[in-house]
N, C-alpha and C positions, 0 to 999 in steps of 0.2 A: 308277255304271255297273252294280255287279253286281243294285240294287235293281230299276234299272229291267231287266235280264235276267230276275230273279224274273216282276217283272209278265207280263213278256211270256212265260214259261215257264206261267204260272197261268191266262193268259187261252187260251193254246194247250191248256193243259187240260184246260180249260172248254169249247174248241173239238171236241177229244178226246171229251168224254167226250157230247158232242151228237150229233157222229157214229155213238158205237158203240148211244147209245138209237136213234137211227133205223135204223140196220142191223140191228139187235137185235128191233124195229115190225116190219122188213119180212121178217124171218125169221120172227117169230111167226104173221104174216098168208101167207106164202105156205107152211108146214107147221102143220095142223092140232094141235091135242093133247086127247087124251082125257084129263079127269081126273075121279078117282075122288070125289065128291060126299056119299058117304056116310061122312064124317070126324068122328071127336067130338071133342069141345073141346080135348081133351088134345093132338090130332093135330092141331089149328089152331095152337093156343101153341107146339108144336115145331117145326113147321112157320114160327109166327112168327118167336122165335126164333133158328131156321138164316137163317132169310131177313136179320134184322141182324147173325148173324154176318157170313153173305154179305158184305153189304152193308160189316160195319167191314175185314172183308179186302180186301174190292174198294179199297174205299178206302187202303188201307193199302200194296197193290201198284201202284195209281195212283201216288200219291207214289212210292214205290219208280221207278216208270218214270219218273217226269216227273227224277229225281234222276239216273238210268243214261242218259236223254237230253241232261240238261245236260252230266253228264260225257263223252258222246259228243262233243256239241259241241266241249265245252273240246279233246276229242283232237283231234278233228277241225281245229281250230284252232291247235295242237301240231302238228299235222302239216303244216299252211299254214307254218306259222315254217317246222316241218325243211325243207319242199320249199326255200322259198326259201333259207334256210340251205344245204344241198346245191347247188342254183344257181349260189350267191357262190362257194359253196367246188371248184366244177366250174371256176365262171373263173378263179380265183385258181389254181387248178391248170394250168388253159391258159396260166394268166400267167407261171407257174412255165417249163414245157415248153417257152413261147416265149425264156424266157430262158435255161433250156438250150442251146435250138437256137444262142442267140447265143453263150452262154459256147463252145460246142463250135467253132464259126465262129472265135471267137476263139483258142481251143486249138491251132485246126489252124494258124492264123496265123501264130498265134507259135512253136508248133513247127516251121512253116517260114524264120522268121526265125532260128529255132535254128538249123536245119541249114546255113542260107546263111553265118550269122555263123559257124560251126564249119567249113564248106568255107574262109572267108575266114582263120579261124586255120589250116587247116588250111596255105594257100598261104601266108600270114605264115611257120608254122613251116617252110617249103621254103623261103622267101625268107631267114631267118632260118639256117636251115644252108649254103644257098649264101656267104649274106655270111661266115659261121663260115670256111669252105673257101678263101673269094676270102683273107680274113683272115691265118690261120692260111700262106697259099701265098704271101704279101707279106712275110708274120711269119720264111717260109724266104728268099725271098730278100733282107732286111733280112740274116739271117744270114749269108749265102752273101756281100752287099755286106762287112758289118763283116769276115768274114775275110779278103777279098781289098783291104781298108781295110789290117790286120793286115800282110798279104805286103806288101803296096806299102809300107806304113811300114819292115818289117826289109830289103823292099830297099832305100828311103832309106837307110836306114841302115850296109846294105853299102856302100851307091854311095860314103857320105859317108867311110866306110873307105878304099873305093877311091880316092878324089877324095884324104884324107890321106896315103895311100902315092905316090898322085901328084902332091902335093905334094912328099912328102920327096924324090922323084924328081927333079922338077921343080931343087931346089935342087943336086941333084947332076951332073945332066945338063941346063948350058946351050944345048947344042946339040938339044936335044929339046924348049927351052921352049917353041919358038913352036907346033908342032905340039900339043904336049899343052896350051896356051893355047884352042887351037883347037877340041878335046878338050871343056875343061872348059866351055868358052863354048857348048857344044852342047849337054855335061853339063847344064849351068846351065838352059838354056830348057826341056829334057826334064823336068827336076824342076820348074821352075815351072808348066810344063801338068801337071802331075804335081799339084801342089799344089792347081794353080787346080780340076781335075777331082776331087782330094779334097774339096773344100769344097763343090762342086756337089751331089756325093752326099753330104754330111752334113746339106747344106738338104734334100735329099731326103728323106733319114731322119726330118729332124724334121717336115717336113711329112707326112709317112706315119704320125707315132705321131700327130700331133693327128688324124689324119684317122679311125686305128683308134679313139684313144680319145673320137673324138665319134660311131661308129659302136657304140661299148659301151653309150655312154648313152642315144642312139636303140633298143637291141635292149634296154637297162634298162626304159625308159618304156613299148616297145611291150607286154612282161611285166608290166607293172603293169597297165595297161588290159586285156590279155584274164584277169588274175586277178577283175579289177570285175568285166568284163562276164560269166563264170562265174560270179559269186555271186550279181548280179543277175538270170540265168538260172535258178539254183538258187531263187530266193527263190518266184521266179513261178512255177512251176513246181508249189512247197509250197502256195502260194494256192491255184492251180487244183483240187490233190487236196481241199482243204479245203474248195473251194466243190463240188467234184462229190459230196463226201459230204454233206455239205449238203443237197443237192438230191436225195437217195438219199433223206434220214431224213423229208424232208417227202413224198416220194412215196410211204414205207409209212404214214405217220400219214392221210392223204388214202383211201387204201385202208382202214385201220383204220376210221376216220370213216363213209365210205360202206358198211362191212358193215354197222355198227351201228346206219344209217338205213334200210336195209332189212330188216333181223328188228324193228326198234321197227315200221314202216309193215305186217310179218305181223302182229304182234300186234292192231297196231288194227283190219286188217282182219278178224280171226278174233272181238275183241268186238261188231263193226258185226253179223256174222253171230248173233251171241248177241242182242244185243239183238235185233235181227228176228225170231228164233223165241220169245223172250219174248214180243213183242208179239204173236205170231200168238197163241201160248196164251192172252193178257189178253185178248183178243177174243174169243177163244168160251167164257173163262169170264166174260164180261160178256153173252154173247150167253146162257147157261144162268141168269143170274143176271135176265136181262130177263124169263125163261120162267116163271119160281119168283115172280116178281113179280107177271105176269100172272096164274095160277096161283092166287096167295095173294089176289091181288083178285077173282078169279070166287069163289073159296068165301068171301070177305066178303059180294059178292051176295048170295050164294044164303043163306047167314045170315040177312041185312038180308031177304030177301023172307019167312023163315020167321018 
């Protein structure tokens, strides 16, 4: 590949250097020159001479240009890659942005689901001191029952005093049996409702403490679950900063990248200009170098006629 570039760089040349003799012909032909004819040998040999120094510079600076042209190419080709390189890296940057646009979509999302599930702890936590309240006011009167449980036992117990004194009574005063029979048999039923109403509220009781202590374990599990969903919050949350810096350090490298391709794209454009004023100079000193030719072949003439 690069062989066949040579060729093709020698033949353009070739092509080159065709052109600048005829524009070189047509300068000669369309300004005349006077030259000085009465030259002696010495001033012909110098004259010769300068003409193949000329002639090995010209040549010398040709390659030189054919060399600052290939390398132009190659830039120039260099610069084809960056464009497209820049290109890629413009959509990979839009590809970037668009997926910002999503992550932030997403951000807002879920920072809404934040705040939904947080108003939802927050009602949990209201729901959650209410039952505390309802709790705690059940917890008083469980206490208020068990003391008035307390009374009604020590008055059984007076009663059953009483019931004993009215007995010993009883034994002493037969003419009072039947009424205080009558008494006791009233006595009797009172304490058994008495009884039967104690045991009612001790079923109470105990149906109230399973009742409290399966309402500890439901407010235990609901405090386990909003401590998860807190940390699962937390976690996502650390992602999100992590990817939004992320996306921060590729959007200064992106920036970095594109300075870079625009002072390399001044450069090249500042040797394109270089080369072109090169070239202008190789041409009119090809064009002085056709005149010194012609020049050095009129006083050959005129030799050969003398």
């Amino acid at each position: 590949m690069r062989i066949g570039y040579t060729n093709i760089m020698r033949n353009t040349k070739l092509s080159d250097s065709t052109l600048l003799r005829q524009k070189a012909e047509e300068q000669i032909k369309l300004h005349s020159f006077e030259l000085d004819l009465n030259l002696s040998e010495i001033d012909i040999l110098k004259l010769h001479h300068e003409f193949h120094v000329f002639q090995i510079e010209l040549q010398m600076q040709n390659e030189e240009l054919a060399l600052q042209n290939i390398e132009k190419d190659e830039r120039a080709a260099e610069l084809i890659i960056a464009n497209k390189e820049l290109r890629f890296q413009n959509e990979e940057k839009q590809k970037r942005a668009a997926e910002l646009v999503i992550a932030n979509k997403e951000l807002i999302f879920q920072n809404s689901e934040k705040e939904n599930r947080a108003a939802e702890l927050a009602i949990a936590n209201k729901e959650l001191v209410y039952q505390n309240g309802e709790k705690e006011k059940r917890a008083a009167e469980l206490i208020i029952a068990n003391k008035e449980l307390i009374f009604q036992n020590s008055e059984k117990e007076n009663r059953a005093a009483e019931l004993a004194i009215a007995n010993k009574e009883l034994i002493y005063q037969n003419g009072e049996k039947e009424k205080r029979a009558a008494e006791l048999i009233i006595a009797n039923k009172e304490l058994i409702f008495q009884n039967n109403e104690k045991e009612d509220r001790a079923a109470e009781l105990l149906i109230a403490n399973k009742e409290l202590i399966f309402q500890n374990g439901e407010k235990e599990n609901r405090a386990a679950e909003l401590l998860i969903a807190n940390k699962e919050l937390l976690f996502q949350n650390n992602e999100k900063e992590n990817r939004a810096a992320e996306l921060v350090i590729a959007n200064e490298e992106l920036l970095f990248q594109n300075g870079e391709k625009k002072k390399r794209a001044q450069e090249l454009t500042k040797k394109s200009n270089d080369l072109e004023q090169m070239n202008s100079f190789f041409l009119n000193r090809e064009i002085k170098m056709m005149n010194l030719v012609d020049e050095l072949n009129k006083l050959k003439e005129k030799e050969g006629h003398k």
